[in-house]
N, CA, C and O of each residue as an XYZ file, in Angstrom:
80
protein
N       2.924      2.934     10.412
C       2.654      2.352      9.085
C       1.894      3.369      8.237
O       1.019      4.064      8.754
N       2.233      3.477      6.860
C       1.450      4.289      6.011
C       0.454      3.606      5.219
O       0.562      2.693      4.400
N      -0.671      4.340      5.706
C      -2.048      3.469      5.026
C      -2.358      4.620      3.543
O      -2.523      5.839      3.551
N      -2.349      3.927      2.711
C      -2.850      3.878      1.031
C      -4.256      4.447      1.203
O      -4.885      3.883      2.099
N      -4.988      5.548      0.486
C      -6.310      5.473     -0.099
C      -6.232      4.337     -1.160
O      -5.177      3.980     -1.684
N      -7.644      3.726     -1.463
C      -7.847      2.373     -2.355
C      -7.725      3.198     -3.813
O      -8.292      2.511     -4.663
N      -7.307      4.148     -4.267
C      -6.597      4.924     -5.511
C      -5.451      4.434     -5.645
O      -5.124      3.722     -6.595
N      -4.535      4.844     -4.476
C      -3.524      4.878     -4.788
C      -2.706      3.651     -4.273
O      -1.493      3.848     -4.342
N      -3.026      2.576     -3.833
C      -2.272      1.452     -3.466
C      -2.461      0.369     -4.174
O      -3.651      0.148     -4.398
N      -1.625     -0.484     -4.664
C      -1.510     -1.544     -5.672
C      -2.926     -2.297     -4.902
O      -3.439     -2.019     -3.818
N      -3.390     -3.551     -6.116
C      -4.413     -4.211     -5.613
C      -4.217     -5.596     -4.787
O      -5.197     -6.307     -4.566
N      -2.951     -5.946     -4.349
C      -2.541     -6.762     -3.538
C      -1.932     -5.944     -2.453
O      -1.339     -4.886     -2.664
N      -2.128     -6.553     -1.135
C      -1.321     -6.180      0.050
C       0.266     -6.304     -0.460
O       1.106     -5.407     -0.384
N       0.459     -7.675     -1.009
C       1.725     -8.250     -1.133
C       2.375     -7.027     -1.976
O       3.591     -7.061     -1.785
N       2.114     -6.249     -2.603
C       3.145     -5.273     -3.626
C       2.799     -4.125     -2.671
O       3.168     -3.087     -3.221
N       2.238     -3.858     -1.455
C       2.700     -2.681     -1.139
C       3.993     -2.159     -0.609
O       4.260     -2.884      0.350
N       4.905     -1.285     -0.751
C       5.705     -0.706     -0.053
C       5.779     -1.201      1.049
O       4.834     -1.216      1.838
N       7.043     -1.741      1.302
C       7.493     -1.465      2.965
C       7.209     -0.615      4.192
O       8.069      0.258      4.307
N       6.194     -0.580      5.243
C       6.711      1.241      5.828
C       7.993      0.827      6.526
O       8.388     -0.184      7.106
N       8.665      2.486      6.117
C       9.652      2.743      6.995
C       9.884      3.508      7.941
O      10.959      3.444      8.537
């Protein structure tokens, strides 16, 4: 799984990217 710095990842879990 690709973990986000809190910059760069939307502010809901729910809108992050899929990992693939």
């Amino acid at each position: 799984m690709k973990f986000y710095r809190p910059a760069e990842r939307p502010a809901s879990p729910s809108q992050w990217p899929s990992p693939e």
